[in-house]
N, C-alpha and C positions, 0 to 999 in steps of 0.2 A: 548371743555373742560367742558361745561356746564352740555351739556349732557352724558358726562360720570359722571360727581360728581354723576348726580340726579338714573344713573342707579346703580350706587356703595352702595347708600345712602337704594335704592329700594330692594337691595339683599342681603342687609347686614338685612335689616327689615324682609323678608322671611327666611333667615339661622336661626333668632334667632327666629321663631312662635316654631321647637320643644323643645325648650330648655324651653320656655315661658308656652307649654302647659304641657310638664311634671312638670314645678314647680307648674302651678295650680291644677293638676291631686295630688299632695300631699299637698298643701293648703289647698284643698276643703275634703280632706280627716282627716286632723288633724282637721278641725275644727267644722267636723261633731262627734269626738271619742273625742277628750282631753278633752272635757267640763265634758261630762256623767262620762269618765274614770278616771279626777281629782277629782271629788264629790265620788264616791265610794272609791280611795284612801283614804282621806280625813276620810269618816265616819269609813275605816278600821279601819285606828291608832287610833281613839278614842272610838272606840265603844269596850264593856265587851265581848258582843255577837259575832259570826263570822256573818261576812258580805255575806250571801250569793247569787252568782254569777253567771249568765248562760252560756253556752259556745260562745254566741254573744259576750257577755261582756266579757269574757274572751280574746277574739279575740281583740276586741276595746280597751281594755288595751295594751295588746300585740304592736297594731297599734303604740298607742303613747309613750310608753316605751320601748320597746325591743332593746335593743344598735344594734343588726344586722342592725334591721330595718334604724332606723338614721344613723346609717356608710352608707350604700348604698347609704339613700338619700342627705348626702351629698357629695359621687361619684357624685352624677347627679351635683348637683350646681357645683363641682367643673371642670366635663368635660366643661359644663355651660361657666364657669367663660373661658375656653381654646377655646372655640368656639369663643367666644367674643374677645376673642382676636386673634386669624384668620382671622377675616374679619375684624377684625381692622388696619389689615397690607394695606386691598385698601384704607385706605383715609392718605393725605399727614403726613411724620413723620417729626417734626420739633425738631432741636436741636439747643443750644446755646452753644458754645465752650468757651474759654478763654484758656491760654497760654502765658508763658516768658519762655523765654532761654536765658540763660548763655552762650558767647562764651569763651569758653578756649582758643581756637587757632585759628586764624582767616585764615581765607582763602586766598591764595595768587593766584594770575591771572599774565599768562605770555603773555607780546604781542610779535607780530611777527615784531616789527616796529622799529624803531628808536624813543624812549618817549623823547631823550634829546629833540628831537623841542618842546614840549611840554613850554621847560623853568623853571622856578621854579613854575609853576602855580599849579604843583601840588605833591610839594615840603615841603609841609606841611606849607609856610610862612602864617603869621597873614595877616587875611580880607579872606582867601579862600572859598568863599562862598558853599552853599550847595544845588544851584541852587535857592534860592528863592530869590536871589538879597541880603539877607542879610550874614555878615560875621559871622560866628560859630566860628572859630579859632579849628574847629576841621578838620584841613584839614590832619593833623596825622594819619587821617583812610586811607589812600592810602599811603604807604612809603615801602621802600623795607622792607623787611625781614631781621633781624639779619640772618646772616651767608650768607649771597646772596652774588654772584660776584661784585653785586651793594651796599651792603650795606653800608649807609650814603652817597651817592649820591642821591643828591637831585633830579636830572632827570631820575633815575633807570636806566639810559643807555639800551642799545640796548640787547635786548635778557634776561633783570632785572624782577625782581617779584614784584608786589605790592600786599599789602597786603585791602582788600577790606571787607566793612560790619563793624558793631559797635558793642560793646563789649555787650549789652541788646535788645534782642528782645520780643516785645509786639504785641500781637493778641487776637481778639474778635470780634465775629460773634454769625449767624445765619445762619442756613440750613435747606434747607424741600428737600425732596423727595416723590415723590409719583409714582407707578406704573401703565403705561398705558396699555399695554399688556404683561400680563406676566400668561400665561398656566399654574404654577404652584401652584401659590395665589388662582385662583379661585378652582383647585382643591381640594387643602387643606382645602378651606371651607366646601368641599361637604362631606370631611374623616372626618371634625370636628364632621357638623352634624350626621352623623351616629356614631360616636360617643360618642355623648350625648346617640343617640337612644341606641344602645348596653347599657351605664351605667342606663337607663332606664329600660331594658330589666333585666340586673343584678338586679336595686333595686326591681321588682317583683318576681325573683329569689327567692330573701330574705325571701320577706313575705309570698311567698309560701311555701317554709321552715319553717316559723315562726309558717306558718297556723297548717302544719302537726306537728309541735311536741307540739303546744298548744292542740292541739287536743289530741293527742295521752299521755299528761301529764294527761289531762281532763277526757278522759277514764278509763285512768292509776288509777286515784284516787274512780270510780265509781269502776271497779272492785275491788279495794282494799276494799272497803266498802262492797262488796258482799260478800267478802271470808270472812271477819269481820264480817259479820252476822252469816254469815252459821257457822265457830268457836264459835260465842257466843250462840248458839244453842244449839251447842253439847255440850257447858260444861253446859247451863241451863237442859240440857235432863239429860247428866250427875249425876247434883246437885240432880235434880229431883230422878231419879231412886236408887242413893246411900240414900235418905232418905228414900224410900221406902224399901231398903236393909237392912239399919239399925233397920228402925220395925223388920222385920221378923228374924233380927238375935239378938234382943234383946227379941223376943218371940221366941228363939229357932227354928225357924224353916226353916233356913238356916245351911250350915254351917258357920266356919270361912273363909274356901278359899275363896267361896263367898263374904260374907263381904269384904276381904282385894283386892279381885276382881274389886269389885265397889268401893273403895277407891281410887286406883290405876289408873281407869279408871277416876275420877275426877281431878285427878292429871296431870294424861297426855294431859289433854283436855285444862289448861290453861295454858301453853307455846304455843300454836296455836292462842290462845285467843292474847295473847302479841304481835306476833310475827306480824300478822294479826292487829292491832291495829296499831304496828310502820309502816306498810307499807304503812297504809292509813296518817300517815302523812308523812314521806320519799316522796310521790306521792306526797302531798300537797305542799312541798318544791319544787321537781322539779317542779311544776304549776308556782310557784312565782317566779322562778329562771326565768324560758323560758316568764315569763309575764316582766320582767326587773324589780321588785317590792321586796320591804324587806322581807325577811322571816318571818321578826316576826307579817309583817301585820295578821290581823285576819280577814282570808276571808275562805270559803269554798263553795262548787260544788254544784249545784240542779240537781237534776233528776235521773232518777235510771239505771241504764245499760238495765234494761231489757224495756225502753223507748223506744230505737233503733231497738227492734227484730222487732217492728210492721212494720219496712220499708224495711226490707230486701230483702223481696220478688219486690218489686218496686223497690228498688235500681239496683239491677242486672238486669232488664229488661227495665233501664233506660240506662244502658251504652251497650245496645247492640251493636250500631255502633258506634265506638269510633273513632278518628282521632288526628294526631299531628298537628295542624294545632295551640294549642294556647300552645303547649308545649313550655316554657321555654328554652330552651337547644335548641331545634331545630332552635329558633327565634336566638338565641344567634351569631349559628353558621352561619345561614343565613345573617347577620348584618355583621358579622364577613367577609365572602366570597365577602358580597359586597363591604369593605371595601378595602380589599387585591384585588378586581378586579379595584377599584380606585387606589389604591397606584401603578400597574399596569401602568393606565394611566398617572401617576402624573411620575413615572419615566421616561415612554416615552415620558412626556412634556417637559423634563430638555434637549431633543435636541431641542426643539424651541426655536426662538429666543424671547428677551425681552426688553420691551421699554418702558423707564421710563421720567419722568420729575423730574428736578432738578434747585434748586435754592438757591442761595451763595449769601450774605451782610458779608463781614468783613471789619475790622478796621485794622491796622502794624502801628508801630509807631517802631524806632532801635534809638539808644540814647547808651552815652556813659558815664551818669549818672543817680543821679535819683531825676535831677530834674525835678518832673512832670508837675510844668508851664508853662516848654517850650518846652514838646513835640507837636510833628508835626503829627497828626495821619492819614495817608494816608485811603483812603475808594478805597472798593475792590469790585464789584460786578458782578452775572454772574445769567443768567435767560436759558436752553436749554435742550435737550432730548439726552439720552444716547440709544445708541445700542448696546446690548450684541450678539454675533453671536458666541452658541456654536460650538468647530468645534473637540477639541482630550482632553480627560478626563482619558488617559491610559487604558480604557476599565471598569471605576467604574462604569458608566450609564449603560452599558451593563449589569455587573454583579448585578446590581442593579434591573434591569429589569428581570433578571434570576431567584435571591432571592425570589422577588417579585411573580412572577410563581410557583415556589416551594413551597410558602405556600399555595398559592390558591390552590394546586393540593391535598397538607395537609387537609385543611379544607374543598374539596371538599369528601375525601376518610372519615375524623373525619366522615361529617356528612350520608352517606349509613349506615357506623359501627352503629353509634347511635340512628339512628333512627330503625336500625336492636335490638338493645339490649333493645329500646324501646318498642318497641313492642311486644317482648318477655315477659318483666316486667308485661303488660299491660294486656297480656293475664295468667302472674303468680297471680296476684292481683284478675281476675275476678273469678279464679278457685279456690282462697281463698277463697273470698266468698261467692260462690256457697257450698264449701265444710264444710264451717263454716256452711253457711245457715240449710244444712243437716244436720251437727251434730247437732244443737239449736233443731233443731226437732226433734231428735232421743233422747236427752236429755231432753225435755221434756216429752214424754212417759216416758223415765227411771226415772225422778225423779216423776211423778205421781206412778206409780208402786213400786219407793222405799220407797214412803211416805207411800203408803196402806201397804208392809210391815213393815214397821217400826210400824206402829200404829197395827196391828196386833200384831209383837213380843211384843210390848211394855205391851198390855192388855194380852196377855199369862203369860207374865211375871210376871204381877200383881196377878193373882189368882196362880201363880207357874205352869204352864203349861208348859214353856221353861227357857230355864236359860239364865244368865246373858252373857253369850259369842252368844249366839243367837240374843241378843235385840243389843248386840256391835256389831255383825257381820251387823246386818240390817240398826245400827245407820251409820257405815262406807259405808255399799253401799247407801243408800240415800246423804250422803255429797258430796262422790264422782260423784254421777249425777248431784246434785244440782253446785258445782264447774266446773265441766262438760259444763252446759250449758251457766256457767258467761264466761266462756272462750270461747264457738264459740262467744257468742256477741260481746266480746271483741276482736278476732281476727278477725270476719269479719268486726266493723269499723275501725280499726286500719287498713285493707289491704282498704275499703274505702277511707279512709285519705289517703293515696301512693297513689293511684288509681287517686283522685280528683287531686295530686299536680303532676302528670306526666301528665294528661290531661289539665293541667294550666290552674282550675278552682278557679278563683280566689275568695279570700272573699268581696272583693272590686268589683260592678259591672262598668265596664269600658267604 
C-alpha cells in the first residue's frame, strides 16, 4: 500500500511538469512585455504628442493585451485545472453521508412456523425488551398487520405477518475509496496531458495570428503614409504649377483653357489628399484594435516602408529550405492523432479488469420518536477490495473502440491534406516575394526615370515649351511608379508575415 501511495504521489508530480512549464512559459513572458507595455499605455492617454511605437513594441503590447491572446491562455490553465484533476481520481476519495427516512408502511415478514410457541412475548405486552435487557414498551414493532388472517392475535398464528422495523431511520458515515489497478485512470492522465499540450499548442496558434495581423495592421499604416505622401506631393506640384499658371495668364500669355486647366487640376488632386490622410488613420485604428488598446490612445508607427526593401533580397534566400516541422496546424494535428491513438487504448482498457480499496464507518440508529436521548446508535464498519471483472456491455466497448479508429484514420487523412495545402501556401508566399521583390526593382528604375521626366516637363513648362496636359501626363506617371513601388514593399512583407506564421516562427523565442 505504501508503495503504491508513494508511486501515485511520484506521477501525479510528472503528469503536472507540462501543465507547470507551460504556465511558466507565459509568466516569464508577461513579465518580460506588461511592465515596458503598461508604461507606453500609460504615457499614451496622457501625452498631447503621439507616442511613437516600433513594431517590437507593438508586438509586446499585443502580447499582454490582445483578448485572443488571454482567451487561449486561459484554455491552457483551464485544461491545467482538468489535468489536475485526472490524476486526482489515484489518490483515496473520501465522503461523509447522512440520511433519515420516514417509513409509511412498514414491512411485514412471514414465518414458515408456528409463532403461537412463541407466547405473548412477542405480543407487543409491556417490559418487551429490545434486546439490551432493558424494557422499551415498544414491542408494537412486531404485531400482525391490520387486515392479516391474524390480525389482533397476539401470537400471529401459524402462517400470520408481522410487521418488523420502526417508524425513523437515522444514518451517518464516512467512505474512501481509492483505486488499485484500474487501466483506465492511468490512461486518462496521459489524454489529459496531451491535452493541456494541444491547448498549448492552440494558445501559440493565437499569437501567431496575433503576430501576423499586428504586422500586417503596422504595414498597413506605413503604406498608408506613403500613398499620403506621394498625394500630398501632387497637390503641392499641383499648387505649385497653377501659381505659375496664374502668372502667365495674368500676363496674357496663356490662355483661359489653360488657366481653368490648372485649376481643375488642383482640385482634383485634394480629394486623394483626404482620402489618403483617412486611410492612414482607419490603419491606425485597426493597429489599436488588433493591439487590444483604446482607439483614442495616441500612439503612432516609426520607420518607413521602404526600411524593409533593404532585406528582401536576404529574406528569400533565408527561407530557401523551409520545413513544417514548427507549423502550428501540423503540431496540432499530431497532438491530436496521439491522443485519439490513446483514447484507442483507454477503450480497450475498459475490458480489463479493476481493483480498488474500499472503506465504510457508519452509525443506524431506528427509533419510533424523536427522542434523541435515548437513541441507540449502532456502529457499522467494513475495511476490503472490490473486483470488477468486465465480461457483456452489448457491444458499446466494441463500438467505442471502432469510433475511436475512425477518427484516428480522420486525423490521420486531415493531416497528408494539410500538410499537402501547406506547402503549396509556402511555396504561394515565396513567389510573392520573389515577385514583389522584382517589381520593387523595376519600380524603382521607373520611378527614377519618372522623376527626370517630370522635372524635365516641369522646367519645359516653365519657360512654355510644353503644356500643361504634358507636365499632368508626367506628374501621373511618376505617382503611379512611386505607388508602384510602396506596393511591392508592402506585398512582399505582408506575404513575409504568412510566410513566418506557416513556418511557426514565433515572436517569442522558445
Amino acid at each position: 500500500m505504501k508503495s503504491l501511495l508513494v508511486k501515485t504521489v511520484v506521477m501525479a508530480g510528472l503528469l503536472a511538469l507540462p501543465f507547470a512549464a507551460s504556465a511558466q512559459y507565459r509568466n516569464d513572458a508577461v513579465t518580460e512585455t506588461s511592465s515596458e507595455s503598461q508604461l507606453i499605455i500609460e504615457q499614451a492617454k496622457t501625452s498631447e504628442t503621439p507616442i511613437i511605437i516600433t513594431l517590437e513594441q507593438a508586438l509586446q503590447i499585443a502580447l499582454s493585451e490582445n483578448v485572443s491572446v488571454k482567451v487561449a491562455d486561459m484554455e491552457i490553465e483551464r485544461t491545467g485545472y482538468a489535468k489536475k484533476g485526472a490524476y486526482a481520481s489515484l489518490f483515496p476519495q473520501i465522503d461523509m453521508t447522512g440520511a433519515y427516512q420516514r417509513t409509511i408502511k412498514k414491512q411485514v415478514m412471514y414465518m414458515d412456523f408456528d409463532m403461537s410457541s412463541l407466547g405473548g412475548a412477542m405480543g407487543g405486552a409491556p417490559g418487551a425488551g429490545d434486546g439490551t435487557g432493558e424494557g422499551s414498551g415498544e414491542g408494537g414493532s412486531m404485531t400482525p398487520p391490520e387486515g392479516s388472517d391474524n390480525a389482533g392475535s397476539p401470537a400471529g398464528g401459524a402462517g400470520g405477518g408481522l410487521e418488523v422495523g420502526r417508524w425513523n431511520t437515522w444514518s451517518a458515515g464516512v467512505s474512501a475509496n481509492m483505486p488499485l489497478v484500474n487501466a483506465q485512470v492511468w490512461k486518462s492522465l496521459k489524454i489529459s496531458g496531451l491535452d493541456v499540450e494541444l491547448a498549448v499548442e492552440k494558445a501559440r496558434s493565437s499569437r501567431l495570428d496575433m503576430v501576423t495581423q499586428v504586422k500586417n495592421a503596422y504595414y498597413s499604416i506605413l503604406f498608408a503614409k506613403e500613398a499620403f505622401n506621394v498625394y500630398k506631393e501632387v497637390y503641392e506640384n499641383a499648387v505649385k504649377n497653377f501659381e505659375e499658371t496664374k502668372k502667365k495668364y495674368d500676363a496674357e500669355k496663356i490662355s483661359e483653357m489653360e488657366f481653368i486647366r490648372s485649376k481643375t487640376t488642383v482640385a482634383n488632386a485634394i480629394p486623394n489628399v483626404y482620402n489618403a490622410e483617412s486611410s492612414v488613420i482607419l490603419a491606425l485604428w485597426q493597429l489599436k484594435a488588433v493591439l487590444g488598446v483604446d482607439l483614442d490612445l495616441n500612439l503612432d508607427v516609426a520607420g518607413k516602408l521602404g526600411d524593409h526593401a533593404q532585406q528582401m533580397f536576404y529574406d528569400i534566400h533565408e527561407n530557401d529550405e523551409v520545413t513544417l516541422d514548427r507549423n502550428t496546424t501540423m503540431k496540432q494535428l499530431a497532438i491530436q492523432a496521439e491522443m485519439l491513438a490513446e483514447t484507442i487504448k483507454l477503450q480497450k482498457y475498459a475490458n480489463i479488469p479493476s481493483l480498488a480499496l474500499g472503506f465504510n464507518f457508519s452509525m443506524n440508529a431506528m427509533t419510533n420518536d424523536f427522542n434523541f436521548s435515548e437513541y441507540r446508535w449502532t456502529p457499522y464498519s467494513y475495511v476490503g477490495v472490490s473486483l470488477a471483472i468486465p465480461i457483456f456491455a452489448g457491444g458499446k466497448r466494441y463500438n467505442q473502440i471502432r469510433q475511436a479508429k475512425n477518427q484516428y484514420q480522420q486525423v490521420q487523412l486531415q493531416t497528408v491534406n494539410t500538410e499537402r495545402q501547406l506547402k503549396i501556401a509556402i511555396r504561394q508566399y515565396l513567389t510573392t516575394m520573389e515577385t514583389n521583390m522584382k517589381s520593387y526593382y523595376a519600380a524603382q528604375d521607373a520611378v527614377a526615370a519618372a522623376q527626370k521626366g517630370y522635372d524635365i516637363a516641369e522646367k519645359a513648362y516653365q519657360v512654355g515649351r510644353s503644356t500643361l496636359i504634358q507636365l499632368n501626363d508626367a506628374q501621373l506617371a511618376l505617382t503611379q511608379a512611386q505607388l508602384a513601388e510602396s506596393q511591392a514593399i508592402y506585398n512582399f512583407v505582408s506575404a513575409k508575415a504568412s510566410l513566418e506564421q506557416t513556418l511557426g516562427q514565433d515572436f517569442i523565442s522558445e
